[in-house]
C-alpha positions, 0 to 999 in steps of 0.5 A, spaced: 877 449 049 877 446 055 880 449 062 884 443 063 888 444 056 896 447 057 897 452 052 905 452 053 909 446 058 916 448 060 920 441 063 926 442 068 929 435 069 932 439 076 926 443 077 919 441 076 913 442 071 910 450 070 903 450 064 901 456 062 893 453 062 888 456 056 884 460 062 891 465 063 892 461 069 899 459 070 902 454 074 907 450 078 909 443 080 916 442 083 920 436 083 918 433 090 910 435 090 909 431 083 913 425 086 910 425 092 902 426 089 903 421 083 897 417 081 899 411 078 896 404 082 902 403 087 902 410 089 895 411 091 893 404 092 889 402 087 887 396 086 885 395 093 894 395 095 896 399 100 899 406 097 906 407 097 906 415 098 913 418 097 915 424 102 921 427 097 917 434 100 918 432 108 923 427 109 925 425 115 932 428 118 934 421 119 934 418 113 940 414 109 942 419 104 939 419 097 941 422 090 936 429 089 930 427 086 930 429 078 926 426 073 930 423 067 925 424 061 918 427 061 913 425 055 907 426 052 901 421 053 897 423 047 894 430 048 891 429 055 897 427 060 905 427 062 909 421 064 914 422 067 921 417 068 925 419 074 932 417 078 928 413 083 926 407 078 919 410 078 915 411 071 909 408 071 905 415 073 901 418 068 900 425 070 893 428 067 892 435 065 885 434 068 890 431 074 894 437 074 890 442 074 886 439 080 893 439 084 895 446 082 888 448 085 889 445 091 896 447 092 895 455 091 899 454 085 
């Protein structure tokens, strides 16, 4: 079993994201980190586009008012990914499990 294998996913559409990886190692991903480090093309300026990076983590103090961010629906990809639908018209991110273990490190979760 690879290191980037979850053992157990527990999804909260209000919450986030917490794995429980085949290593022992747990982590979590809360809404507004997952959003704002999405990696479909338009979020990281595949392509050669220039990134649409949201700031659900920061926002400015003087922005209109926004619904709080939750996720719709949150699927499996075959074995290797989630994908998740949220409530701001956003479901072409394919979160990797390889991806996911990547942010968890750099994140300290």
């Amino acid at each position: 079993m690879s290191r980037n294998e979850p053992e157990h996913i527990a999804v909260s559409k209000s919450k986030g994201i917490e794995i429980d990886w085949h290593d022992g190692t747990h982590s979590s991903y809360n809404l507004a980190f997952l959003r704002d480090n999405c990696p479909c093309a338009v979020c990281t300026g595949a392509h050669g586009t220039e990134p649409r990076k949201t700031n659900y983590q920061n926002p400015s103090p003087f922005q209109m008012y926004k619904p709080a961010l939750k996720m719709l629906s949150c699927e499996a990809v075959g074995k290797y990914a989630l994908r998740v639908n949220w409530n701001d018209g956003h479901s072409s991110g394919i979160y990797s499990f390889e991806y996911l273990r990547q942010l968890a490190t750099t994140s300290g979760s």
